[in-house]
RODO-2510 file (C-alpha; in nm, 4 decimals, decimal comma):
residues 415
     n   res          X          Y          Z
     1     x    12,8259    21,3034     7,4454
     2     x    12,9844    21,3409     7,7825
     3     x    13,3002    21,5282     7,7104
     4     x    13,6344    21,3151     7,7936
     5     x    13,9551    21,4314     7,9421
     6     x    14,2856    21,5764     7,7186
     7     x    14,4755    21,2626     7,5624
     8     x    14,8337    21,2064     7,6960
     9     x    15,1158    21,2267     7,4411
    10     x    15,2319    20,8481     7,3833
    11     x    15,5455    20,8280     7,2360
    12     x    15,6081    20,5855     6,9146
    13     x    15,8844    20,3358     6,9702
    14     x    16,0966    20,1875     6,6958
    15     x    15,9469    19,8327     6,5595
    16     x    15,6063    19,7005     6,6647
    17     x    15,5352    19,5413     7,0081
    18     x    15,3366    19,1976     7,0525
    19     x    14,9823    19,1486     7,0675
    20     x    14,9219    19,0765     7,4173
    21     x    14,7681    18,7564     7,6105
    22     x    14,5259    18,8373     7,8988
    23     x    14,2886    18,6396     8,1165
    24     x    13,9635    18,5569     7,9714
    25     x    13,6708    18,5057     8,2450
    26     x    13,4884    18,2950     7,9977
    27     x    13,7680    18,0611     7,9268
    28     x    13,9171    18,1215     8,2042
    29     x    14,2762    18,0942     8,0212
    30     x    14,4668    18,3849     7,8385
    31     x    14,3716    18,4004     7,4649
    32     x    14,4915    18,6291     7,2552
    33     x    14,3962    18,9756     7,2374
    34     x    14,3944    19,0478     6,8525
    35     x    14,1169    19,2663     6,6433
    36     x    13,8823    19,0459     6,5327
    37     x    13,9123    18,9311     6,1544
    38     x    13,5988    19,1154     6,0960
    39     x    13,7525    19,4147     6,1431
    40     x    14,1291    19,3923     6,0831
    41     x    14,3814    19,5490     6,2803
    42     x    14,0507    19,7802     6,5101
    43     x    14,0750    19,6546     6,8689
    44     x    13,7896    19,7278     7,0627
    45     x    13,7367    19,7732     7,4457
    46     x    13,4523    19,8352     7,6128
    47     x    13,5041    19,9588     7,9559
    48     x    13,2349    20,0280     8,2676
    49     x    13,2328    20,3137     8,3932
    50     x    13,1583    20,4968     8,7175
    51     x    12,8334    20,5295     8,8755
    52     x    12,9355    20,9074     8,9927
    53     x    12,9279    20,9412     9,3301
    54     x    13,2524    20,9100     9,5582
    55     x    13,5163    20,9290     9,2765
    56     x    13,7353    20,8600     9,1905
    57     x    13,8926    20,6077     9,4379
    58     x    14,1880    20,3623     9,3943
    59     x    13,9996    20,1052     9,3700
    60     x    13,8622    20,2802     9,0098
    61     x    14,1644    20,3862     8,9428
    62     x    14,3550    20,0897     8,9785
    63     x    14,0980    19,9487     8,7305
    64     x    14,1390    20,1936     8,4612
    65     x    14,5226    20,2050     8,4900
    66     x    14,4741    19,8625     8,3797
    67     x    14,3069    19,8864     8,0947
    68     x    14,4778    20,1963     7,9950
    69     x    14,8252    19,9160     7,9956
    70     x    14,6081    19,7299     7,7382
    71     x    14,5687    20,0177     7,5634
    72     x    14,9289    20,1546     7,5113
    73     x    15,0774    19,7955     7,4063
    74     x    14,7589    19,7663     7,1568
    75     x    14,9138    20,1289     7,0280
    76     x    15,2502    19,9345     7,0446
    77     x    15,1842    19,6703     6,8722
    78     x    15,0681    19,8499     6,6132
    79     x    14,7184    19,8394     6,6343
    80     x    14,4045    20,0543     6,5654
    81     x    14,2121    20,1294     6,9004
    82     x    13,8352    20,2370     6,9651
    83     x    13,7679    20,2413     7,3104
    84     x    13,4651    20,3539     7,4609
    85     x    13,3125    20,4090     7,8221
    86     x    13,0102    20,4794     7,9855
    87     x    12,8603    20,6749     8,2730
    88     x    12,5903    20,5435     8,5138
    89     x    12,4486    20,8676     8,5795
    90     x    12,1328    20,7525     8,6774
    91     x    12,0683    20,4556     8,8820
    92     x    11,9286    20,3588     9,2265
    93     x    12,2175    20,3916     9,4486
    94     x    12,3031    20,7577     9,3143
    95     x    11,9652    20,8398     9,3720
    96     x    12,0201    20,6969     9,6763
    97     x    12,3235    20,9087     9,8064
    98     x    12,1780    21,2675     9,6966
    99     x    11,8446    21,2413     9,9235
   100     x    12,0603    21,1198    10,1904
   101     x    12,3103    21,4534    10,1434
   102     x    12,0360    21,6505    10,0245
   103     x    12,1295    21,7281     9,6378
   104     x    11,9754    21,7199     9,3207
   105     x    12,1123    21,3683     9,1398
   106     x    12,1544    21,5615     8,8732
   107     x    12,4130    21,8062     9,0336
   108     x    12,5508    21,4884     9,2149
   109     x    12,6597    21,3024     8,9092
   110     x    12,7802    21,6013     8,6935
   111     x    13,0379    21,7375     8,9609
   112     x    13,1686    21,3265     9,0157
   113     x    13,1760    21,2979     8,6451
   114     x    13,4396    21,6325     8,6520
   115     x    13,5929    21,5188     8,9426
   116     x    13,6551    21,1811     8,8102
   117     x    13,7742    21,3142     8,4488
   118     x    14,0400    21,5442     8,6223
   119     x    14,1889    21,2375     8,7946
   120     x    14,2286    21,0483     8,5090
   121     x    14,3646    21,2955     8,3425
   122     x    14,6427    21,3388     8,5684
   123     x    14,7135    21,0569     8,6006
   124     x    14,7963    21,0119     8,2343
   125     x    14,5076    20,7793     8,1636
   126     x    14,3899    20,7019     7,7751
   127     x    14,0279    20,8997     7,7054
   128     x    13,8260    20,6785     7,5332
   129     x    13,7007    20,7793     7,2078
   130     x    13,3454    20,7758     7,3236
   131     x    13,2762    20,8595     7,6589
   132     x    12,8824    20,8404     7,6749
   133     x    12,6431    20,8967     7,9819
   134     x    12,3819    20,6902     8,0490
   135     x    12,0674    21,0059     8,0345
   136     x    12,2121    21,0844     7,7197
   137     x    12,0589    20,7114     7,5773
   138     x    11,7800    20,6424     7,6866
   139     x    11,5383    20,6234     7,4068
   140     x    11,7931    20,4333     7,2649
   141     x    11,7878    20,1593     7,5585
   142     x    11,3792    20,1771     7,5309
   143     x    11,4231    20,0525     7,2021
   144     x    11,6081    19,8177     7,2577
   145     x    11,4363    19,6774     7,5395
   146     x    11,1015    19,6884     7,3060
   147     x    11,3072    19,4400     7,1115
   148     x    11,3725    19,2321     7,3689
   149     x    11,0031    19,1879     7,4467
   150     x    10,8780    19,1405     7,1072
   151     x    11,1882    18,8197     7,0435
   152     x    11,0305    18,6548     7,3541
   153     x    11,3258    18,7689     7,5783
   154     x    11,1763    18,9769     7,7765
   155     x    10,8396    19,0108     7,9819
   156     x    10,6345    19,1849     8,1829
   157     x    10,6262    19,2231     8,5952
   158     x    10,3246    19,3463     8,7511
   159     x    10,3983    19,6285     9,0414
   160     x    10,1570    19,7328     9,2609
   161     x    10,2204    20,0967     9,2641
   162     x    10,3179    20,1385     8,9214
   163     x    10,2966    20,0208     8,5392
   164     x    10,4861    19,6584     8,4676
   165     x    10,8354    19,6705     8,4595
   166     x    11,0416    19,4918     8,1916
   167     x    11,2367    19,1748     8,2958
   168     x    11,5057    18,9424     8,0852
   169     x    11,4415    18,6258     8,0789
   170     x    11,7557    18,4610     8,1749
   171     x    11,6750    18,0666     8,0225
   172     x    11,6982    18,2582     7,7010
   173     x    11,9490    18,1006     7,4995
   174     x    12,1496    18,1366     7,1633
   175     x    12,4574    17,9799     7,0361
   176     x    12,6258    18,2680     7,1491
   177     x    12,4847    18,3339     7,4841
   178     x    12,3481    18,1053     7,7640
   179     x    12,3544    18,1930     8,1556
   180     x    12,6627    18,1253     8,2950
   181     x    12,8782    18,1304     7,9691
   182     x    13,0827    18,4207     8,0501
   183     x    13,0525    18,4444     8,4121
   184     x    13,1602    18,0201     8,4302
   185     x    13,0051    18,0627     8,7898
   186     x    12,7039    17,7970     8,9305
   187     x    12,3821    17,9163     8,9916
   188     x    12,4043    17,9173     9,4326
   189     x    12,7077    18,1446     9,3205
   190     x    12,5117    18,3179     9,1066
   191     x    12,2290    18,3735     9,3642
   192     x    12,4843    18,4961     9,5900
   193     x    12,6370    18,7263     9,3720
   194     x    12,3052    18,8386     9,2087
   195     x    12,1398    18,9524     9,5970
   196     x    12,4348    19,1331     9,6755
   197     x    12,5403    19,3178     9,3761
   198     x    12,2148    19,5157     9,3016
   199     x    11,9610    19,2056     9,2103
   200     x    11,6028    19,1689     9,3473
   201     x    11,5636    18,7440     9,3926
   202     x    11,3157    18,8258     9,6220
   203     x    11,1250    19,0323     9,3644
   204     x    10,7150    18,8498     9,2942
   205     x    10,6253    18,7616     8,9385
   206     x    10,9649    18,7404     8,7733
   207     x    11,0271    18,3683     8,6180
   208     x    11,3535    18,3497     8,7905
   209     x    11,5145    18,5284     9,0549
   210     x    11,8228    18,5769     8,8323
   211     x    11,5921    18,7388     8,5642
   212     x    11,7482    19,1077     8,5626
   213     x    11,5411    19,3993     8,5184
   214     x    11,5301    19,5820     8,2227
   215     x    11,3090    19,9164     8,2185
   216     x    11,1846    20,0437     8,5601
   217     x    10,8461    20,2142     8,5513
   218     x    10,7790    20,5508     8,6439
   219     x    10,7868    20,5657     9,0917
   220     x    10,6001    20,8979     9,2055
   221     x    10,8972    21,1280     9,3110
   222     x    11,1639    20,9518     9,0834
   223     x    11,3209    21,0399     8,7323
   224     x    11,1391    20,9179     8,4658
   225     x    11,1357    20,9794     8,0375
   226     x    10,9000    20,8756     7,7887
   227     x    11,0334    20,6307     7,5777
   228     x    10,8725    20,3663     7,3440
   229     x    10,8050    20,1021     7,6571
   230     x    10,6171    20,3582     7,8236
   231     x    10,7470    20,6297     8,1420
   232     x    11,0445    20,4834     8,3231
   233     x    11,4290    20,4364     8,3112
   234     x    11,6695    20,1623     8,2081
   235     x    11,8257    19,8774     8,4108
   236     x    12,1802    19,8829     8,4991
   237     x    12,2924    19,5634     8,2260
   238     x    12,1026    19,6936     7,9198
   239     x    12,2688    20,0072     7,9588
   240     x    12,6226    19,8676     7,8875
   241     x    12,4593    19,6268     7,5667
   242     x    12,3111    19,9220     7,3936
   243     x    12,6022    20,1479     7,4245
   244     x    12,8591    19,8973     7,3395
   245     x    12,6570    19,7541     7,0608
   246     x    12,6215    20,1298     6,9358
   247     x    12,9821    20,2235     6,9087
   248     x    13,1839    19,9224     6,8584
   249     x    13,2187    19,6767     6,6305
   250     x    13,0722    19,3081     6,7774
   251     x    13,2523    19,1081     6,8722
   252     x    13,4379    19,3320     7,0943
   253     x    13,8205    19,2572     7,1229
   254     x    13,7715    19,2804     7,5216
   255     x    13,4598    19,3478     7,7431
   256     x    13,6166    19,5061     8,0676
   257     x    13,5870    19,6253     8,4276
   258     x    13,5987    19,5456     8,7495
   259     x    13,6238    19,1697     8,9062
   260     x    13,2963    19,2651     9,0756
   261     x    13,1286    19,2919     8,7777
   262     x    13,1696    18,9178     8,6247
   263     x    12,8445    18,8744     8,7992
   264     x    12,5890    18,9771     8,7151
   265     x    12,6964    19,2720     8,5803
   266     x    12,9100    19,1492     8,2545
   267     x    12,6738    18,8295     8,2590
   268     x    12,3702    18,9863     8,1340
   269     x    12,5193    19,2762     7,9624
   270     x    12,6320    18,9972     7,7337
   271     x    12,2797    18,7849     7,7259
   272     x    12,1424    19,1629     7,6376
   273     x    12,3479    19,2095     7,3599
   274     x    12,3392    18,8351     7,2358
   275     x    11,9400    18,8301     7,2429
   276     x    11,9314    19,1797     7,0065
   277     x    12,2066    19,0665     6,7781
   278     x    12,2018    18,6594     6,7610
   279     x    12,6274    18,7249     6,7915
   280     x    12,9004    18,7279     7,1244
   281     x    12,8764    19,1093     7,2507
   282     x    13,2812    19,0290     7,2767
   283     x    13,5832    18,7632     7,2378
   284     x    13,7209    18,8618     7,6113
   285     x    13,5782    18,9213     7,9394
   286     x    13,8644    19,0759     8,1092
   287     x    13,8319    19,1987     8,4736
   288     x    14,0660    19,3736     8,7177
   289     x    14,1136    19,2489     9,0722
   290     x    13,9313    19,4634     9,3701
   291     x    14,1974    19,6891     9,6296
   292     x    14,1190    19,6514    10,0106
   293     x    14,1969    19,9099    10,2659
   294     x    14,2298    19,8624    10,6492
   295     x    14,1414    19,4848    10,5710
   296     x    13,8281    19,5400    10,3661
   297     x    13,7335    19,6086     9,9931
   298     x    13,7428    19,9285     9,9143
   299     x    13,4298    20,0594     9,8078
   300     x    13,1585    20,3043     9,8975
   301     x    12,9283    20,1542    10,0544
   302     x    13,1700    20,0603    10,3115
   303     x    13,3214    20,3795    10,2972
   304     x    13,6882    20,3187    10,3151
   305     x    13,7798    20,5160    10,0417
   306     x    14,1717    20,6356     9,9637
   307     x    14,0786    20,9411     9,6644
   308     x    14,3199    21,0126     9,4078
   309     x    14,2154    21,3507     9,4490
   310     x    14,3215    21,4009     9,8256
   311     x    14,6506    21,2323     9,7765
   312     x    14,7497    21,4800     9,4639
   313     x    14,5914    21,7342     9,7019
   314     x    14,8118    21,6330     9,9516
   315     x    15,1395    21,6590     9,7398
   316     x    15,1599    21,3243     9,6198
   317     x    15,3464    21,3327     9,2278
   318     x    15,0584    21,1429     9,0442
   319     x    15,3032    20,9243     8,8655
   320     x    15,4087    20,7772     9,2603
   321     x    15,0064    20,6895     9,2363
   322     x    15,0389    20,4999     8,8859
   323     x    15,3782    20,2896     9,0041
   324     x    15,1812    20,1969     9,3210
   325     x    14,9101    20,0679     9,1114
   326     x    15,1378    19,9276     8,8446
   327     x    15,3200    19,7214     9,1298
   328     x    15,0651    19,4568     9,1534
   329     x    14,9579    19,2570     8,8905
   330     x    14,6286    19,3699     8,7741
   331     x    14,3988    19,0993     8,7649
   332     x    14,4966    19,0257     9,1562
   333     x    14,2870    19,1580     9,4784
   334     x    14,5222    19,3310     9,7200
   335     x    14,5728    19,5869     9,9962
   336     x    14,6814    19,9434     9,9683
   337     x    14,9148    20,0309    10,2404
   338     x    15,1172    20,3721    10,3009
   339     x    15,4326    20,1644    10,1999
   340     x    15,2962    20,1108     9,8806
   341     x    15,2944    20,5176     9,8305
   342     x    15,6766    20,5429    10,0055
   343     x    15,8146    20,2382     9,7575
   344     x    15,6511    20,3836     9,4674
   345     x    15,8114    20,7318     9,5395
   346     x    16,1615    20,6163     9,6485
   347     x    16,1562    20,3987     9,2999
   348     x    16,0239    20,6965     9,1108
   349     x    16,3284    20,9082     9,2105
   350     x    16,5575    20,6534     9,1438
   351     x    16,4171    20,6182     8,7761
   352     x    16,4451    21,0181     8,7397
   353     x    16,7715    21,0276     8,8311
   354     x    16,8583    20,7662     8,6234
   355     x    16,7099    20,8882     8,3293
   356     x    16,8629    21,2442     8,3604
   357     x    17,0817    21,2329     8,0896
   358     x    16,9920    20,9351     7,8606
   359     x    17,2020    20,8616     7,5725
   360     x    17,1139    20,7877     7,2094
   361     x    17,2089    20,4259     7,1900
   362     x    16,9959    20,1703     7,0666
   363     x    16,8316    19,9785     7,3339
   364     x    16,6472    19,6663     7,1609
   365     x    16,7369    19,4386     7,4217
   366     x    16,5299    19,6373     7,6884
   367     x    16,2905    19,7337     7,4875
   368     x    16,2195    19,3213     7,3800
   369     x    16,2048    19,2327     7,7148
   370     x    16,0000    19,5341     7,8189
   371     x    15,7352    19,4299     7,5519
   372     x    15,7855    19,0744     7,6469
   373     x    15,6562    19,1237     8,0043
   374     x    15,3918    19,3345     7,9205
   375     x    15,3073    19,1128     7,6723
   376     x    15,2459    18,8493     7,8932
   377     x    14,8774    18,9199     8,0918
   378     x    15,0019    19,2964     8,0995
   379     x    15,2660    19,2659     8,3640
   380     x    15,3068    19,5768     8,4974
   381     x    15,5152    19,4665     8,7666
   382     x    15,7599    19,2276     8,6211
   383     x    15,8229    19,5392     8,3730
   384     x    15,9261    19,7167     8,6968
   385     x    16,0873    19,4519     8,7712
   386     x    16,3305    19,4509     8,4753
   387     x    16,3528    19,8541     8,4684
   388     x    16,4931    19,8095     8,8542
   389     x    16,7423    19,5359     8,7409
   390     x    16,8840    19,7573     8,4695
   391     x    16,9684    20,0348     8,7177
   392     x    17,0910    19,8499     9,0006
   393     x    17,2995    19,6633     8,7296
   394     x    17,4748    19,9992     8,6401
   395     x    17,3124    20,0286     8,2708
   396     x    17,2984    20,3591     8,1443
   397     x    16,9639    20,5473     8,0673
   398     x    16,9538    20,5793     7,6807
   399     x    16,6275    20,7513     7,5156
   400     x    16,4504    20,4709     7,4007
   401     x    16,4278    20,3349     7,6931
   402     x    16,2836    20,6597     7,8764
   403     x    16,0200    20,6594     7,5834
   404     x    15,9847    20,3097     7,6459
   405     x    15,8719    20,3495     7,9858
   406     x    15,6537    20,6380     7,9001
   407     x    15,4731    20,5409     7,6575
   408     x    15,3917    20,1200     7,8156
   409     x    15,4108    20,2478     8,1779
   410     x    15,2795    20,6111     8,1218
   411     x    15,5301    20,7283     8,3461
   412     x    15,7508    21,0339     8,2343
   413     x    16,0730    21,0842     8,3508
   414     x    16,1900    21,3666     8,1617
   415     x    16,0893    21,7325     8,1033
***
């Protein structure tokens, strides 16, 4: 297992917080995010990680940070939590960007995965319990994909410089899976979606050119294992299925990531999982909104990249970097902007000052209305919102609320 980063210290508040309401992609309402009565008071996330190159950037970060929120009021509310995340550590476009700066992939993806761990880790981000690399499952993904071809969901694409490769059939169907039940998107979008987020439409002998692939054969000069479908490597989707299905519970309490990843990403991770179990990989597809820099989506292929790791570099308090990213509501695409940095530091100074010398009264009022907000499709910002209010009101510090705010907000204000 990859190792994870050190666990912050979340404080315990008095009484038990609500179980929150978030945006589900598939229902495209909030529901309920409860543990699933199969497994009483466990909720599960599954979270995708980073393909490990260019990490970590605010974009990821901004993701994380949100499901981190989750996290802490699922600890509030009183709730057992197993959350696990992967690692793409090997995959086409890492491949891609060592040969183009001339490293070993290998090398590539283990100095991004350290890189990447540091920054969550100062920036006071929830490990998951099972933080798992991709190269460190791969028999395990074979095997699954060998099930997938002997239920009928899978088949076999000729290549003319290699063995077949392994395909999902997307018309598949189950009561618990059909295309387009998570995603709710038509199939033009789909198409769209599918050709620019790492697809092959164009690709001859597939039935569809939705159909995903699921186990690339062995290419001269690229990494390959033996595994029970022959030499090769996994597809990107399958990846997620096995890993998920391996250390959580199904149904998930939330499947997670990205916005980008409702298609085709989260799509077919679900018909994977679905076709080997027959069940929902999860009750909630829950996705975070993209950041944009200089008027375009920040990501690297485009290479407009702001790095945690420069700004902390560059003197910036990581907790000015977390109330930047808490300021807008997580499941909405914006644009990062310097002022975001200078409001997030002029409000954490005031909230320092202000909790200087808290006093021991009871704060349940704050504290309701705290957990209300939060509550409420994790509302990071209305919960700044109400923390501003009380100080330009006058209203003293007192310590529950400073634990309040560290341990919903992760942001410490005292020593």
């Amino acid at each position: 297992m990859v190792q994870s980063w050190t666990r912050p210290n979340v404080p315990r508040l008095p009484g038990r917080g609500i179980a929150p309401r978030i945006f589900d992609a598939a229902t495209q309402g909030l529901v309920e995010a409860s543990p699933h009565e199969s497994t009483p008071n466990l909720a599960s996330v599954y979270v995708c990680g980073i393909t490990p190159y260019d990490a970590t950037h605010l974009g990821h970060a901004a993701t994380y940070l949100a499901f981190d929120t989750l996290i802490r009021v699922w600890l509030d509310a009183g709730f057992d939590v197993r959350y696990v995340q992967n690692a793409t550590d090997i995959d086409d476009p890492l491949l891609e960007r060592a040969t183009r700066d001339g490293v070993d992939w290998r090398d590539l993806a283990a100095s991004q995965i350290e890189l990447f761990r540091g920054d969550m880790q100062t920036l006071s981000i929830i490990p998951p319990d099972e933080y798992v690399a991709v190269t460190e499952v791969i028999s395990d993904v074979a095997d699954a994909v060998k099930i997938l071809v002997q239920n009928g969901s899978a088949y076999p694409v000729p290549s003319p410089d290699a063995a077949d490769d392994l395909y999902f059939d997307s018309s598949f169907t189950l009561p618990a899976w059909h295309l387009g039940l998570e995603s709710t998107l038509d199939r033009p979008a789909m198409l769209q979606l599918n050709a620019e987020r790492g697809g092959d439409p164009l690709r001859p002998g597939k039935r569809d050119p939705l159909d995903p692939l699921l186990w690339r054969s062995e290419r001269v000069g690229e990494p390959a294992w033996d595994s029970s479908v022959g030499r090769g490597r996994p597809g990107w989707h399958v990846e997620c299925s096995v890993i998920a299905l391996e250390h959580l519970p199904t149904p998930l309490t939330v499947n997670g990531g990205g916005r980008d990843l409702v298609f085709p990403h989260h799509e077919f991770s679900a018909g994977h999982a679905a076709a080997l179990t027959g069940h929902a990989l999860a009750g909630i597809y829950a996705h975070a909104g993209m950041v944009a820099y200089e008027g375009e989506k920040m990501s690297k292929s485009l290479g407009n990249l702001v790095l945690v790791s420069r700004l902390v570099a560059g003197g910036t308090d990581p907790r000015s970097i977390r109330l930047a990213l808490l300021s807008e509501p997580y499941r909405s695409d914006w644009e990062w902007t310097d002022a975001h940095l200078r409001i997030a530091d002029e409000r954490l100074a005031s909230w320092t000052a202000w909790a200087a010398t808290p006093d021991d009264d009871d704060d349940d009022d704050f504290l309701a209305e705290l957990r209300e907000r939060l509550a409420d499709d994790l509302d990071t910002a209305g919960a700044i919102a109400v923390i501003d209010a009380r100080i330009r009101a006058g209203a003293a510090a007192t310590v529950t609320a400073v634990s309040a705010i560290d341990a919903l907000l992760g942001i410490r204000l005292t020593p």
